[in-house]
C-alpha positions in Angstrom: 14.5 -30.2 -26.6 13.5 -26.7 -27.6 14.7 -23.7 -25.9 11.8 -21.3 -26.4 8.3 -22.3 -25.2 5.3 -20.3 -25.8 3.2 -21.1 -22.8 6.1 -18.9 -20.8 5.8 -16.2 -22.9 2.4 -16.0 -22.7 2.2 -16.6 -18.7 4.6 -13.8 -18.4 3.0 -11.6 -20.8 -0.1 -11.8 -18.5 1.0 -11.3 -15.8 2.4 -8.2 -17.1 -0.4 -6.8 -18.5 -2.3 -7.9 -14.8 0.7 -6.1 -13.1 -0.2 -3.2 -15.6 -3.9 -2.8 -14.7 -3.3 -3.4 -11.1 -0.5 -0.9 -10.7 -2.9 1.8 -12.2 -6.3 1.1 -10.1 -4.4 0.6 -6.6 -1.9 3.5 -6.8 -5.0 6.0 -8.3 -8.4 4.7 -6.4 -9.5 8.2 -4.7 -9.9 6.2 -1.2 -6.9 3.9 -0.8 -6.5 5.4 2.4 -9.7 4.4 3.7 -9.8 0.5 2.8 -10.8 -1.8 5.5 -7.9 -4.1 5.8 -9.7 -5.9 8.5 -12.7 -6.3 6.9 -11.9 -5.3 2.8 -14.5 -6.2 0.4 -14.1 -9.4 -1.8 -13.1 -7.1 -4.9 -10.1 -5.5 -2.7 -9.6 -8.8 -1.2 -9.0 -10.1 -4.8 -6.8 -7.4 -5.9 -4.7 -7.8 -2.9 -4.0 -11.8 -3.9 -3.4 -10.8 -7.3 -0.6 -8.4 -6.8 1.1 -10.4 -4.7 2.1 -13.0 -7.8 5.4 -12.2 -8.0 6.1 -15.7 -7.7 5.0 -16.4 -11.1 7.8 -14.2 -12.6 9.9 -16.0 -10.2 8.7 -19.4 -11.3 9.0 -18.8 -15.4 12.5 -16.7 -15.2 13.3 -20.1 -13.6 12.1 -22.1 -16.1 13.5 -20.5 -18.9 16.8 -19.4 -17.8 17.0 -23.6 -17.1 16.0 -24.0 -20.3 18.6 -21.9 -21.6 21.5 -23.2 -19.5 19.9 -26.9 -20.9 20.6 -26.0 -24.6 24.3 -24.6 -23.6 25.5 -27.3 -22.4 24.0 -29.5 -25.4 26.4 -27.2 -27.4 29.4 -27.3 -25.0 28.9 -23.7 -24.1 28.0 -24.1 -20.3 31.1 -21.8 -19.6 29.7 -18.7 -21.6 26.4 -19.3 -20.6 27.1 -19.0 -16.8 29.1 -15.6 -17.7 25.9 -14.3 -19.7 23.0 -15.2 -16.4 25.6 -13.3 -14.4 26.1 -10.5 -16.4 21.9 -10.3 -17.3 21.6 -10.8 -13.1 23.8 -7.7 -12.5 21.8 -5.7 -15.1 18.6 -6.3 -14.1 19.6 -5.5 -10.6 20.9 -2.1 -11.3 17.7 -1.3 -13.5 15.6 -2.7 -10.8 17.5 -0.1 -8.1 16.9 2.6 -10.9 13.6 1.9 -11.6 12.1 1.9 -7.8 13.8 4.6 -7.5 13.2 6.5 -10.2 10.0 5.1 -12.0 8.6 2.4 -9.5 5.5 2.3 -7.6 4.4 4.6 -4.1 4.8 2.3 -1.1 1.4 3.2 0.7 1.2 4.2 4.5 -1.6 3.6 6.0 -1.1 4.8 9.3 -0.2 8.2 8.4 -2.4 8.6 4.7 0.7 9.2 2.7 2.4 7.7 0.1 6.7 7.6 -0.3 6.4 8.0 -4.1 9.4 7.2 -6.9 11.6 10.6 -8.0 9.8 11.5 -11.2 6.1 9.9 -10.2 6.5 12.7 -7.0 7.2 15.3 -9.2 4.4 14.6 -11.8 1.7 13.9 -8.5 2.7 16.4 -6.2 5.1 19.1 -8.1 8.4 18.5 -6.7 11.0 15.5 -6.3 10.2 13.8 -2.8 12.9 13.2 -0.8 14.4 9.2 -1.5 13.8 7.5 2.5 15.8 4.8 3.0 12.8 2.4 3.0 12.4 3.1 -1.0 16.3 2.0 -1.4 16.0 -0.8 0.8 12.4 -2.0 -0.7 12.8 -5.3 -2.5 10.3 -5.4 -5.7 10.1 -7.6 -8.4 13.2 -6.7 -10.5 14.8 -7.0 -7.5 13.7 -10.8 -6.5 14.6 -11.7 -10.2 17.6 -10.6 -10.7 19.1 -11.8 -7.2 17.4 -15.1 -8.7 19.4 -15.4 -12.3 22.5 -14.5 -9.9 21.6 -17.6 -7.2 20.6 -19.8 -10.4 23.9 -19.0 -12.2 26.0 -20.4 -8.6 23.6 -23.7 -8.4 24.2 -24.0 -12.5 27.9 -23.7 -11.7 28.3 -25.8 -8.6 25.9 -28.6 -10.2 26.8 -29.0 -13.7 28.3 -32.3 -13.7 24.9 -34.0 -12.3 22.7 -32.6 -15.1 23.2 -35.5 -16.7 21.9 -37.8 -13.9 18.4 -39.0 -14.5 18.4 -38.2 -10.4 18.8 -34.3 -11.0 15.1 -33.6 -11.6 14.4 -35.3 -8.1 17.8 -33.4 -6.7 16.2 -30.0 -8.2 12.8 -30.8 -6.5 14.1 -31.9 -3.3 16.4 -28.7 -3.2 13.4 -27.0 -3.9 11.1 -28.5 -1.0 13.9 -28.0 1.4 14.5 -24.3 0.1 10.4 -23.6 1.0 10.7 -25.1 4.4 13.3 -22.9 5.2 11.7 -20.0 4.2 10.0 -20.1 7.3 12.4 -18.9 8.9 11.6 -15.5 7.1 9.1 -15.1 10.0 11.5 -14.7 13.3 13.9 -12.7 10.9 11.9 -10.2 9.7 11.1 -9.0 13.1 14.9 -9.0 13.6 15.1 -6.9 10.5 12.5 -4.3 11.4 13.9 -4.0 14.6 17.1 -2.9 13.1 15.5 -0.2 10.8 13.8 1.3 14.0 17.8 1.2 15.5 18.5 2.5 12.3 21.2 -0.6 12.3 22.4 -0.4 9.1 24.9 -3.7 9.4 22.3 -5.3 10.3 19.9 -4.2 7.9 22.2 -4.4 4.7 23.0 -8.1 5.8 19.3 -9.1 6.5 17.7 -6.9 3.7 17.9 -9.5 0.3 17.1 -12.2 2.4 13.9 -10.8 4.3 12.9 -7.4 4.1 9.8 -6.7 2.4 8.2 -7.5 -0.4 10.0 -9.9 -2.4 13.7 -11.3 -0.9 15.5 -14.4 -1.0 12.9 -16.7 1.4 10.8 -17.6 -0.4 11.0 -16.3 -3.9 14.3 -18.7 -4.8 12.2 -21.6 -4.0 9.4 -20.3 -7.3 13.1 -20.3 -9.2 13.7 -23.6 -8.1 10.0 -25.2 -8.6 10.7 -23.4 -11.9 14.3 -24.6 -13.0 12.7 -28.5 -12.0 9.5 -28.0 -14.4 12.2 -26.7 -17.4 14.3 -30.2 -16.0 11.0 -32.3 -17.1 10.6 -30.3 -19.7 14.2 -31.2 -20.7 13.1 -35.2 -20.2 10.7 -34.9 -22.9 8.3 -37.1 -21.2 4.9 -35.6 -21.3 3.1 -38.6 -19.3 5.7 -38.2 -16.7 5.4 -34.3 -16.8 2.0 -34.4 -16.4 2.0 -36.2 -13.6 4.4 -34.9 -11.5 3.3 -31.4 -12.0 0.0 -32.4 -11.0 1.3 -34.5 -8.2 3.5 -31.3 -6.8 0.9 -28.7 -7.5 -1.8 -30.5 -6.3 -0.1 -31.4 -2.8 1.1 -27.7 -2.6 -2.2 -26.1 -3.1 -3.6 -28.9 -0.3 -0.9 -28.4 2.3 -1.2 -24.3 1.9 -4.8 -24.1 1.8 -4.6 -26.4 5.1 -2.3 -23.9 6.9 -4.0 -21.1 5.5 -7.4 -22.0 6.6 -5.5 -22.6 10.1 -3.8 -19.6 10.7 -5.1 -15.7 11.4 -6.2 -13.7 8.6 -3.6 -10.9 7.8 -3.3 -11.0 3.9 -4.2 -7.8 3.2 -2.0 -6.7 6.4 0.8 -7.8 4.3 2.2 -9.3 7.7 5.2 -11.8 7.8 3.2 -14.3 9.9 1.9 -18.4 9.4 -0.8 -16.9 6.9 1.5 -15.1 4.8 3.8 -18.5 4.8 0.7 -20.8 3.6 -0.4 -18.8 1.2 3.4 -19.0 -0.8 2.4 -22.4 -0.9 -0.6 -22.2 -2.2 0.9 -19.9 -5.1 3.7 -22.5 -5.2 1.5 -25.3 -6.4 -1.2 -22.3 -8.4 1.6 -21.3 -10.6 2.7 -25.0 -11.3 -1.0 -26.0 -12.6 -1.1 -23.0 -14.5 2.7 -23.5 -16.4 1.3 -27.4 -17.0 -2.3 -26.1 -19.0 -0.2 -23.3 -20.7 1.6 -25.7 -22.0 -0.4 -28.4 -22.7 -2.7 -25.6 -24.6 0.7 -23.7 -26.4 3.2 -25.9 -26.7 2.2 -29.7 -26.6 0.9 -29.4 -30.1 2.3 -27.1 -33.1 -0.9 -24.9 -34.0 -1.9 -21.1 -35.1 -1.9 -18.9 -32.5 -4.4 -16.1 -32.4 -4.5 -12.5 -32.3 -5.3 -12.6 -28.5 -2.7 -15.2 -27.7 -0.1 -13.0 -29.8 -1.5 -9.6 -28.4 -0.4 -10.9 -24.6 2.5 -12.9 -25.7 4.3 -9.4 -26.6 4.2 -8.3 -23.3 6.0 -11.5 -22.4 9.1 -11.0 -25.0 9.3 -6.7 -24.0 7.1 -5.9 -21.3 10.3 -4.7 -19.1 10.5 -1.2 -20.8 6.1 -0.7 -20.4 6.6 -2.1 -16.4 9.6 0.4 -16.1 7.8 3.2 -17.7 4.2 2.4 -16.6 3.9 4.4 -13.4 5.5 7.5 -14.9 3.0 7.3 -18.3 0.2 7.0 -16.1 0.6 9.8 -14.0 1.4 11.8 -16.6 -1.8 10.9 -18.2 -3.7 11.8 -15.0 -1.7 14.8 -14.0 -3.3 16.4 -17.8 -6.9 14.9 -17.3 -6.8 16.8 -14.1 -5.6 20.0 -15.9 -9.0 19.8 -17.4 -11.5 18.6 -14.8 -11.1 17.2 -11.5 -10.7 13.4 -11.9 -11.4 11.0 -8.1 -11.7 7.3 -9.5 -14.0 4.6 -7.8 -12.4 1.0 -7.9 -14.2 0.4 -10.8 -13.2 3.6 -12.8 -9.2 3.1 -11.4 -9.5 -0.6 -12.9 -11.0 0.6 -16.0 -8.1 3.5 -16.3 -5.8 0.9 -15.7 -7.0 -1.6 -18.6 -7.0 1.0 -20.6 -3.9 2.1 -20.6 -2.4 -1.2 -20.5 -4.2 -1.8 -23.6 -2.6 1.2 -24.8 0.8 -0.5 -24.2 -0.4 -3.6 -25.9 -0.8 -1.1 -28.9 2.1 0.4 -28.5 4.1 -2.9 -28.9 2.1 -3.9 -31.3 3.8 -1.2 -33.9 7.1 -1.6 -31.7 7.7 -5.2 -32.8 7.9 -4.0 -36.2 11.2 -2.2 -35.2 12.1 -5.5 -33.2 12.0 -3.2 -29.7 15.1 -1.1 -30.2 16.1 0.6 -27.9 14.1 -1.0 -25.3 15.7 -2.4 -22.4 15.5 -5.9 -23.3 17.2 -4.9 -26.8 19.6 -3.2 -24.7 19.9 -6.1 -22.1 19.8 -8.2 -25.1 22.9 -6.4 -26.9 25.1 -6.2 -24.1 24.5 -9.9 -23.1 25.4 -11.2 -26.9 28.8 -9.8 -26.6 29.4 -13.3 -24.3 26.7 -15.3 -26.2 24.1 -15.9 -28.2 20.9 -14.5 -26.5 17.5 -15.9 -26.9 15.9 -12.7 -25.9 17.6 -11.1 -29.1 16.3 -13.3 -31.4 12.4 -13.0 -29.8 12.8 -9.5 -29.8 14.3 -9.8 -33.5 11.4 -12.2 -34.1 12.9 -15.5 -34.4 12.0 -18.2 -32.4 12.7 -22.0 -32.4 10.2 -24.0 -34.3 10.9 -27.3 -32.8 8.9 -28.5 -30.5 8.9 -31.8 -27.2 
């Protein structure tokens, strides 16, 4: 079994260079404040679905740190490898907590046309450090959902070590999986609970509540895309592609079915971002998406040795150290825009905030271009990389150092 596959590289890489784009046109369209959310056009419509793929990240880190944990134990090292997830976990969470608050995204308000921006984006957009609200602490992004994901993975790893050797644990992983899902429903009753404590200002309540439901990305769902994930790197462990095949197509097919079903049945509130039946169908629908779209990356990267090309290579670099351009991106590109407007007076269009956006996230792709010729130092994989190595060996050092494992299922 190898323990590096390409098709997650280059699935994570693009949806990093998506997240890029997206992050630029949403957060800089002149007249965010004035989108229709009951009635958006299909182009807003489709940029509201797209950032809300967090799930894929979920899905690959999944895959991959299973994959890991997989080749560990082949070398008797399942010990030191629980100690490294839970020392990467613990990282990422406190740059995920330093980068939302810091660097991260606005989180957009509606209601009263105003935007609760990061520390230095504030001071770049409107002059002066804005105040740090307690929603921004309390706001669960991406970084967030992954890293509270290694840490869960690294307690199943722990607790079911001795079955990975079962031909059963695929099915147990699955299972654990489905069950994981259904529960997530119960996101719905407890987010009301939640909000109802942050109008109480009940902070017990709130800090016991807050990984688990609070917006955007907590516990239910986003373990389950960690656990549909750690059962596709489980096939991917059996070496059986006809087998592999199947079930993924099986799983994602049936998830796509059953959450365009519910979907189609329930009220339409996507772009409300509400926690509601709607919001629940359509995490199945990415459930079974991102499954079809791991199977034809790999059957197009990895099922057969071939040259890649530049395009496949120009994305794939943003999968191995697209952490440091995501932390960075929303400080660069305010920057950027703070000295175009020094010049002339710049109000974007959704066209001309998507085109900003793919331009500077080509720009990055540039950038790390020339940076992989220094392996990434100093990034915060290298450093994450580093620190992690000093338990053991870490396969994110050697991508970043540019060696990866030839062999292939």
């Amino acid at each position: 079994m190898t323990n590096h596959y390409k098709s997650l590289d280059f699935l994570r890489g693009l949806g990093l260079f998506s997240v890029l784009i997206l992050h630029t046109a949403f957060y800089f369209y002149h007249d965010i404040y004035d989108v229709d959310l009951n009635n958006p056009t299909p182009i807003i419509t489709v940029i509201g679905f797209l950032l809300m793929f967090a799930g894929l990240f979920a899905m690959i880190s999944g895959a991959s740190y299973t994959v890991q944990f997989f080749a560990a134990r082949e070398q008797n090292k399942s010990s030191k490898r629980l100690k490294h997830m839970l020392l990467s976990g613990l990282l990422l969470l406190v740059i995920s907590y330093l980068y939302f608050i810091f660097t991260g995204p606005g989180i957009i308000h509606f209601e009263t046309r105003s935007m609760d921006e990061s520390l230095l984006v504030s001071l770049l957009r409107q002059g002066h450090f804005q105040a740090l609200t307690l929603e921004r602490i309390f706001y669960l992004d991406a970084l967030v959902m992954l890293s509270l994901n290694i840490l869960l993975l690294t307690l199943l790893f722990k607790l079911s070590n001795k079955m990975m050797n079962k031909k059963s644990y695929p099915t147990f992983v699955l299972i654990f999986a489905l069950v994981f899902l259904a529960v997530s429903y119960v996101r719905i009753p407890l987010y009301t609970v939640y909000m109802q404590a942050v109008d109480q200002q009940n902070y017990g309540v709130m800090l016991l509540l807050n990984w688990f439901v609070a917006k955007n990305d907590p516990i239910f769902p986003f373990f389950a895309f960690a656990l549909f994930g750690a059962w596709i790197a489980c096939l991917f462990k059996a070496n059986n592609r006809k087998l592999m095949v199947r079930s993924m197509l099986i799983v994602g097919i049936s998830m796509l079915v059953v959450g365009i079903i519910g979907y189609i049945l329930a009220p339409e509130t996507m772009l409300e971002r509400a926690i509601d039946p709607t919001w629940y169908f359509i995490i199945v629908i990415q459930i079974g998406l991102f499954t079809l779209m791991i199977l034809l990356a790999f059957l197009l990267f990895d099922s057969k040795p071939k040259k890649q090309g530049p395009v496949f290579r120009f994305i794939t670099r943003f999968g191995v150290a697209g952490l440091t351009p995501f932390f960075l991106e929303q400080v660069v590109s305010a920057f950027i825009f703070f000295l175009i407007n020094q010049v002339t007076t710049l109000e974007l269009t959704i066209p001309g905030a998507l085109l900003y956006g793919l331009i500077l996230a080509l720009v990055w792709g540039f950038f790390l271009m020339f940076w992989e010729k220094k392996h990434y130092r100093f990034g915060l994989e290298w450093v994450i990389g580093k620190v992690t190595s000093l338990i053991s060996p870490s396969s994110k050092a050697k991508k970043l150092e540019g060696e990866t494992d030839a062999s292939h299922p």
